[in-house]
Each structure stands twice: as C-alpha cells, then as structure tokens.
C-alpha positions as CSV (number, residue, x, y, z in Angstrom):
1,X,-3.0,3.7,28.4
2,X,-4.5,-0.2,27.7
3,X,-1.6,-2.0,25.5
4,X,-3.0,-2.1,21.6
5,X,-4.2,-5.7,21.1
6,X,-2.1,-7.5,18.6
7,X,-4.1,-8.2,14.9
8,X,-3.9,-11.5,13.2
9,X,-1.2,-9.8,10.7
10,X,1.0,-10.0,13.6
11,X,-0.1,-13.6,14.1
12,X,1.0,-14.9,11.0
13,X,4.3,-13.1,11.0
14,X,5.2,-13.9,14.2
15,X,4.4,-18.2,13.3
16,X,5.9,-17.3,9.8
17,X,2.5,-18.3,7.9
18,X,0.1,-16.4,5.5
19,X,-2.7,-14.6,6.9
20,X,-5.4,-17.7,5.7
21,X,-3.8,-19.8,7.8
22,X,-4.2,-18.1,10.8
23,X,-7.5,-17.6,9.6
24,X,-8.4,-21.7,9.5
25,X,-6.5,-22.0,12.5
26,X,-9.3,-19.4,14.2
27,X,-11.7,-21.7,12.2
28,X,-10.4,-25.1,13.5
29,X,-10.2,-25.8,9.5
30,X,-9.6,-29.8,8.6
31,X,-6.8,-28.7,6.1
32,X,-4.3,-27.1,8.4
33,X,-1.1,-29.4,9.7
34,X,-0.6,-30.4,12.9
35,X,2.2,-28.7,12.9
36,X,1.7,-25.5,11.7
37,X,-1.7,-25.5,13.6
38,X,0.9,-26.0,17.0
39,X,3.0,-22.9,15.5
40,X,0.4,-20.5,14.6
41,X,-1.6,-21.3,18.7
42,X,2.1,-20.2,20.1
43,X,2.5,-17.3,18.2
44,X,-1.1,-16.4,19.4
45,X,-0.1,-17.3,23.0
46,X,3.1,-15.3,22.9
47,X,1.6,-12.4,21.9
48,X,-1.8,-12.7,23.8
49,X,-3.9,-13.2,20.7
50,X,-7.5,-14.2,21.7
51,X,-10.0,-14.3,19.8
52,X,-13.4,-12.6,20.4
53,X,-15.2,-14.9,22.9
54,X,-18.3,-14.9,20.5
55,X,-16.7,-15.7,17.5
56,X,-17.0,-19.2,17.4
57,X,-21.5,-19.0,18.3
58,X,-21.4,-18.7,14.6
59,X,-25.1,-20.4,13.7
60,X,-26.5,-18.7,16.7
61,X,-27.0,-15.1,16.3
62,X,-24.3,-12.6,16.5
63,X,-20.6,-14.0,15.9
64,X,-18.7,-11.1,16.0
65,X,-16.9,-11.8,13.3
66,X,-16.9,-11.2,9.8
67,X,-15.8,-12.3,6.4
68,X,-13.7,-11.0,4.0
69,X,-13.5,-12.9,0.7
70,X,-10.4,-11.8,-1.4
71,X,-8.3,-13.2,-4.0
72,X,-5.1,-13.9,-2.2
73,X,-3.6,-12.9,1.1
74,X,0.3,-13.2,0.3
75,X,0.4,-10.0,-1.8
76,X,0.9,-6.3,-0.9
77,X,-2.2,-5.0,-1.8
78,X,-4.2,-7.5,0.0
79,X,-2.1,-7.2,2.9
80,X,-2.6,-3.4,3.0
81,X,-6.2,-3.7,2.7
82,X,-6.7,-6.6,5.3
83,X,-5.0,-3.8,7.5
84,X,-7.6,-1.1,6.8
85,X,-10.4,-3.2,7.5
86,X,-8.9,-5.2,10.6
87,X,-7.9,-1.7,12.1
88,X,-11.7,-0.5,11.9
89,X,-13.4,-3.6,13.0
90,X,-11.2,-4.6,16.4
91,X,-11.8,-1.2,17.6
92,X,-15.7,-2.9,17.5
93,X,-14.4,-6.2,19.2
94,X,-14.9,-7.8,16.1
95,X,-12.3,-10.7,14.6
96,X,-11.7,-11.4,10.7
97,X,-12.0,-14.5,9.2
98,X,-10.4,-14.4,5.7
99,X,-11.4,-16.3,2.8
100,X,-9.0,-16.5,-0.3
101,X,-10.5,-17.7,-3.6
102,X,-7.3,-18.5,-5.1
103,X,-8.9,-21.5,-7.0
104,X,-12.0,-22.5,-9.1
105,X,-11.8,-25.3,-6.2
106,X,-12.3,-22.7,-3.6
107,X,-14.3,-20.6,-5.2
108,X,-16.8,-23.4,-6.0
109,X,-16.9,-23.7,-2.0
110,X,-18.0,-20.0,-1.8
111,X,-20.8,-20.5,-4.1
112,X,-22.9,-22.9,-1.9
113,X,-25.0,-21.0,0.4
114,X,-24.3,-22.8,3.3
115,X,-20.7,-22.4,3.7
116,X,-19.1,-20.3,6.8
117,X,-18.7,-17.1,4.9
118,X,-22.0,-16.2,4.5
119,X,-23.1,-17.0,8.2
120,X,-20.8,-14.6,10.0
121,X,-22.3,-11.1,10.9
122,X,-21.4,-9.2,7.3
123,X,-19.2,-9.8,4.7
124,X,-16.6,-8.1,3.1
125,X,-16.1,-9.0,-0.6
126,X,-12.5,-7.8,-2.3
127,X,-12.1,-7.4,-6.1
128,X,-14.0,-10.2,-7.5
129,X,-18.2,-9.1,-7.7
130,X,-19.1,-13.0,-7.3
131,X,-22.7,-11.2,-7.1
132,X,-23.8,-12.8,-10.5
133,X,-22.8,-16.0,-9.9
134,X,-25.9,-16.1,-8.0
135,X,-29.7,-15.8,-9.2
136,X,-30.7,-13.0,-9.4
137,X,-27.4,-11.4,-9.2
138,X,-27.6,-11.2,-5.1
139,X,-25.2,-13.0,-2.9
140,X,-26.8,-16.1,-1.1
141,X,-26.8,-14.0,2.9
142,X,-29.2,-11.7,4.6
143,X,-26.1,-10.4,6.6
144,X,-24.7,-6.9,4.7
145,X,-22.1,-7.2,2.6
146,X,-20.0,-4.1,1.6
147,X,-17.6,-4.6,-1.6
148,X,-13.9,-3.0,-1.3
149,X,-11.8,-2.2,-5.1
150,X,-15.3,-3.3,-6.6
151,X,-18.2,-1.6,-7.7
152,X,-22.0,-3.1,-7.6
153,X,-25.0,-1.2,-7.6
154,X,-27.0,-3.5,-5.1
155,X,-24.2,-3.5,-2.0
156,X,-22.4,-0.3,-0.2
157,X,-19.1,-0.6,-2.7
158,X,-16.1,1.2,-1.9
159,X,-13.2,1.9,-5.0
160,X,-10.3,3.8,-6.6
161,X,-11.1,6.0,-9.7
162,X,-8.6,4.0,-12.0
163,X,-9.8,6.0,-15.0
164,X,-8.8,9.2,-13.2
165,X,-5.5,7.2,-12.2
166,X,-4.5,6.3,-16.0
167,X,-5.5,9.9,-16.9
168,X,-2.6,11.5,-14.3
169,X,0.0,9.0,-16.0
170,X,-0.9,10.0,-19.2
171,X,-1.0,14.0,-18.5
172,X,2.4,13.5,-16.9
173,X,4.5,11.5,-19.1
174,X,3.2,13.1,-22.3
175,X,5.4,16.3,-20.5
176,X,8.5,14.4,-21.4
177,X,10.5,14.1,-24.7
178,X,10.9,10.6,-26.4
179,X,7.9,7.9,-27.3
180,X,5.5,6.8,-24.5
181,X,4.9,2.9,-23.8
182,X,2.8,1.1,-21.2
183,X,2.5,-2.1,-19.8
184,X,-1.4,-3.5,-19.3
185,X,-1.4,-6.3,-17.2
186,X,-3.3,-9.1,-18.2
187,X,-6.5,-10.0,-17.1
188,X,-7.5,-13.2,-15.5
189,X,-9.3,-15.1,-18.7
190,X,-11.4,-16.8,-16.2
191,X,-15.1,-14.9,-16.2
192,X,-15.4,-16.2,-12.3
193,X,-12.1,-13.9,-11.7
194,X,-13.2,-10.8,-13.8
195,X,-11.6,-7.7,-12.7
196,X,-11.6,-4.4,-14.7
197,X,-8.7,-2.6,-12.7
198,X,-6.0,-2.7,-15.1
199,X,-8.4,-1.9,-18.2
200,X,-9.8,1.1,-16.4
201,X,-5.8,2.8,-16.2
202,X,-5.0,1.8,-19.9
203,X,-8.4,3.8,-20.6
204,X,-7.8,6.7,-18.7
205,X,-4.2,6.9,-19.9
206,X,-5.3,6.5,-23.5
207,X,-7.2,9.5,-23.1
208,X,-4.7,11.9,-21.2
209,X,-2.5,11.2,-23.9
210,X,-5.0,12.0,-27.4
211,X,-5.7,15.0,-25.5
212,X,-2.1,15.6,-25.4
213,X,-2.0,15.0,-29.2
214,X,0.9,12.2,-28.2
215,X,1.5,9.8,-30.6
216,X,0.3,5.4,-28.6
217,X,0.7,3.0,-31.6
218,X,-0.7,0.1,-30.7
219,X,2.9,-1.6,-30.8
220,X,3.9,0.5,-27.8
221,X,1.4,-1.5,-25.4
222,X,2.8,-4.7,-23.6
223,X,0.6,-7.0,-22.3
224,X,1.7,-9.2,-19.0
225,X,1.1,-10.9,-15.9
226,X,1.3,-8.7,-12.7
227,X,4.7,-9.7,-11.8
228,X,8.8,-8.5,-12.2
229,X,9.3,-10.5,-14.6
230,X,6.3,-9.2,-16.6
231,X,8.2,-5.7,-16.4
232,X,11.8,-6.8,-17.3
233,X,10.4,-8.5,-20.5
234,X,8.5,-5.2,-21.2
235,X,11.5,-3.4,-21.3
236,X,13.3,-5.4,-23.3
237,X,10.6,-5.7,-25.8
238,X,10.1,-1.4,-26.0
239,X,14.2,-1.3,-26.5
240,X,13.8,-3.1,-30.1
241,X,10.8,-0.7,-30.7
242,X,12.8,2.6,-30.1
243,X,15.7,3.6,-28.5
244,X,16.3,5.8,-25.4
245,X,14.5,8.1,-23.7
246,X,11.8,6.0,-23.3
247,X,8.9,6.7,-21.3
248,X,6.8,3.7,-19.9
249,X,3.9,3.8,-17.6
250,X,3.8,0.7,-16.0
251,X,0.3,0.1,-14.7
252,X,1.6,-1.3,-11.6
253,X,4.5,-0.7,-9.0
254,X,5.3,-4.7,-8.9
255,X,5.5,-4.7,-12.8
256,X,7.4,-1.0,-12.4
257,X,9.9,-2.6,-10.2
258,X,10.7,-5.1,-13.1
259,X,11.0,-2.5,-15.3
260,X,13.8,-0.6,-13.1
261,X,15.7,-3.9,-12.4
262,X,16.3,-4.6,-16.1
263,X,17.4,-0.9,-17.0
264,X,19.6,-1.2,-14.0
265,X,21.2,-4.8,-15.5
266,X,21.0,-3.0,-18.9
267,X,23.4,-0.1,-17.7
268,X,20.7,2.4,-18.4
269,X,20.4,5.0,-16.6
270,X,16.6,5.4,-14.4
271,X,14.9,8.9,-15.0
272,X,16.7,10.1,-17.3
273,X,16.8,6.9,-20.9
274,X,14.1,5.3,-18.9
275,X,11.8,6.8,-16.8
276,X,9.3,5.0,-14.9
277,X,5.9,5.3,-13.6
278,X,3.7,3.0,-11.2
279,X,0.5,2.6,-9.9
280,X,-0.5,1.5,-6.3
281,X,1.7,3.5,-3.9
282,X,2.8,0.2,-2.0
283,X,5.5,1.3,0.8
284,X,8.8,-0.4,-1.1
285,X,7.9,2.6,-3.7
286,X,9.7,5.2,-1.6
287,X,12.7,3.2,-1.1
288,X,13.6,2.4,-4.9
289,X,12.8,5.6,-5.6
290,X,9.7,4.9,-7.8
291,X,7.4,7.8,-9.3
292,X,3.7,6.1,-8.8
293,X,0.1,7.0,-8.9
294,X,-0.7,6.4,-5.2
295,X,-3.9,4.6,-3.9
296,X,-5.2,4.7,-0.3
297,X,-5.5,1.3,0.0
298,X,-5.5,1.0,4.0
299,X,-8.3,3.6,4.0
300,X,-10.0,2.0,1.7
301,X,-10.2,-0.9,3.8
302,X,-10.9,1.2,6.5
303,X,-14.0,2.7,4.7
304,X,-16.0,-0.7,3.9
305,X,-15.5,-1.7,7.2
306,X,-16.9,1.3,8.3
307,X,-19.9,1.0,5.8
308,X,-20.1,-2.9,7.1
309,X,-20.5,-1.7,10.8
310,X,-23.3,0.9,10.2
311,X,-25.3,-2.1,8.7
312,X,-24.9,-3.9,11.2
313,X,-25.8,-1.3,13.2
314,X,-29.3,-0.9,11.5
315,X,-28.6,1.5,8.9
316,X,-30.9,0.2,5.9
317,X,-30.9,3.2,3.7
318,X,-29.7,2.7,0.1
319,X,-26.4,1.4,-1.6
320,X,-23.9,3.7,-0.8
321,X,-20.7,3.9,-3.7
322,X,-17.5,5.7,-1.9
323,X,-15.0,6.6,-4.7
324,X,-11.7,7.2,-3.7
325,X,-9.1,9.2,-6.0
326,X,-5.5,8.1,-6.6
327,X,-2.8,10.6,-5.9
328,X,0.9,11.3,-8.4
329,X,3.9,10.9,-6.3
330,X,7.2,12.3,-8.4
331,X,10.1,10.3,-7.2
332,X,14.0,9.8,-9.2
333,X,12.9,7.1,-11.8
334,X,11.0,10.2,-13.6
335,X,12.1,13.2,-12.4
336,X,14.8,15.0,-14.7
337,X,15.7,18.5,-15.3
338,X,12.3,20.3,-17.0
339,X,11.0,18.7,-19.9
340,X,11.9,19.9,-22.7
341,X,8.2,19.9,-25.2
342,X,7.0,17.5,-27.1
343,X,6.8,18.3,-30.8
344,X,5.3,15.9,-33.1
C-alpha cells in the first residue's frame, strides 16, 4: 500500500503556523518572514511535502491547483472544511492555495480581477457570496467556482439547512420545564462580510417553539460575538431574567462552551439548572459533553470539491444547489430524567 501523502494541514502544524501561511509559502508570497518561510520548507521537507509540479505554470493553462477564499483559517469550522475539500482534491493531484479575507485590506485584493485567485483552475468560495461585488453579480473568472456554507443561484453552491437546524433546537428544548433563552450571534455589520448563518437558526428556532405554544419574549434573546466570552456573558445576563432551570440554545458550540464554563464557575449544575444546546458538531463537543445540532462540515467540503472537479472535467450543465441537513446529538449538558410537560 503507497504511504498517504501528507496535506498542507499537517504542514502548518508540524512548522507551528496557520494554514495561510503555508499557503504564501507555496505562493512565494512577499509578506512571509524569512524565518518562518525557513520553518514552514523544513516542515515540508520532513515530511515529504511537495507540491504538484504544475502548480506553480499558473498563467499558462492548467495549474493544478485551486483556490479557496474563506474568511479565516485559524478556526474550527474552517479547519474542518479545508479538510473536506483538501481530502477530495489530492486524490486528483491537485494542491490548495487558500485565500483568507480576514480584512477590507484583503478583500479589496480579491476584488481586482487580476489577482492569483482567480487564475488557478477553479475556485472555491466559503461563506461570504462576494458574487455582487462584481457587475453583474458574476465573479471576475471563466474558471468554475463552486460555493461551500453559501447559496447563489449562478454557481454549484453546497450548504447546511440552518432553518431546519434552529427548528430541531426549538422542538427539543421546548420538551423541557423552565423558560427557553437563546444566544444569536452577531452578524458582521460590514455588507462586504454578509452571512445569514446565524439568522437562519434564530428563524427556525422561533418557529419550532410558536408551534410548541412556548412562550420567546424578546428579552430572552442575547445577542454576541461568536466567541466564550460571548456565552459566559449570556448566561449571566439570562440568570437576572429568571432563575433556574434554564434552557438556552446557544447557536453555536464555541458560544455553548462559554455558556458551560460560567455555570460550572457559578456552581450550577449542567443538564439539569442549565442545560445547554449547540450548533456545529465540532469534535471538542463529545468530550465536554455538549448536546449540539451537528453539521457535516468535512463532507461538505468534500462535496464542492467534488462539484469543482466535474467542472473541470467538462460538466457544463446547470447550477447545481446540494443541501445538506444538520443532525441532534443528546449529550449530559441536556439530558435529564424525562421531561416533565410544559404547561403555560
């Protein structure tokens, strides 16, 4: 059996550097230090890293490689999906280079025509639609693109039913005794950055729970940024509004992590005056014992660049849309003896 080649995730964790690093490294970027350049080449000699010989033939003709523009590449999501996609495409002989917006700098970058990741063989575009940024609302490329946790009409898009996700949390917390809270995490304000993620759970969960005839006041609803800290604030802020249990959907496992530190420094106990419930599925999930509505997020990845290598391949039919639906895991931090039911 040929030894699996090693993927640039193992790059960057083996030279201790973020995956867009690597990534300029591959691209002989200006920006990168000397060095961290030096570190990133060992780890790739050490582990017999080599990039596709094409990959660098990138004005002429095929590169064998292709972009994938995402908002950050430090985060578990991200990380997960970069998997997925990378897993698909080496098979192929293809390499990644990754493109994080992470700015308006950057993403002014992305916008001219001309720049590097829209002259590989096909793109990959994460999250952000940057489509109408554009005239005409099309991305400045003849290559294919293929959007991954995005949805546009004109490309092959590939995304999680987060209405269908908010719905399950609703349906099952409104099973428990006690008011229901949830945590929205905050959009970015910035149009360029729009994403509708978090807006599409609140929705669903809205739903699930007037069909319920559960009581939401509008004073139950937290708003945040997607981080710990953002979950042990809501906590704190749903403990002056009523008083244990408390039900609390948090919209996301990093914010539901928050929200089971706090109620462990508060002495409450998890699952039973608090219970819990997140939304992504990430890995650490299982280990903290966090009930969360799961999303396949490495298949996901593994999907578009699927969809990206039949276009390449030829396939010129129409704009394929792949929906993928989330999945409830029951963990401790909401499961309890049978709940008892809810009467107004």
């Amino acid at each position: 059996m040929s030894k699996k080649k090693p993927t640039i995730l193992e790059v960057a964790a083996r030279a201790g550097v973020g995956l867009g690093t690597v990534s300029r490294v591959l691209n002989n970027h200006k920006s990168v230090r000397p060095e961290t350049r030096a570190r990133v080449l060992k780890a790739m000699e050490e582990l017999g890293y080599t990039p596709n010989p094409h990959a660098r033939r990138i004005a002429g003709g095929r590169s064998y490689t292709v972009s994938v523009l995402l908002p950050f590449v430090a985060t578990e999501f991200y990380r997960r999906l970069v998997e997925g996609i990378e897993g698909v495409l080496l098979e192929k002989r293809y390499d990644l280079a990754l493109f994080p917006i992470l700015s308006q700098a950057r993403l002014r970058r992305y916008l001219e025509s001309s720049t590097l990741a829209f002259l590989t063989d096909g793109l990959i575009l994460a999250s952000y639609d940057l489509s109408e940024h554009f005239e005409g609302s099309r991305l400045p490329t003849d290559r294919p693109v293929v959007l991954v946790d995005a949805k546009n009409p004109r490309y092959d898009s590939v995304f999680l039913d987060n209405f269908l996700g908010g719905h399950l949390a609703g349906e099952y917390l409104a099973r428990f005794p006690g008011p229901i809270f949830a945590v929205k995490v905050e959009e970015e304000p910035d149009r360029a950055f729009h994403h509708t993620v978090f807006a599409e759970r609140l929705a669903g969960f809205r739903e699930a729970l007037k069909a319920a005839g559960r009581p939401f006041p509008e004073e139950h609803l937290y708003t945040t940024r997607l981080s710990q800290e953002g979950g042990r604030l809501a906590l704190r802020y749903f403990l002056e509004k009523a008083s244990p249990p408390l039900n609390i959907f948090a919209g996301a496992d990093q914010v539901a992590l928050g929200v089971l530190e706090e109620a462990e420094r508060l002495g409450l106990t998890v699952g039973k005056e608090v219970r819990v419930l997140g939304f992504d599925g990430h890995p650490f999930t299982e280990e903290v014992g966090l009930s969360t509505i799961s999303q396949p997020v490495e298949a996901m990845g593994a999907r578009a660049a699927q969809l990206l290598l039949e276009r390449m391949q030829g396939y010129a039919g129409p704009p394929r849309a792949v929906r993928f639906e989330p999945l409830l895991i029951e963990r401790a931090s909401t499961r309890t003896s049978p709940a008892v039911p809810y009467l107004p």
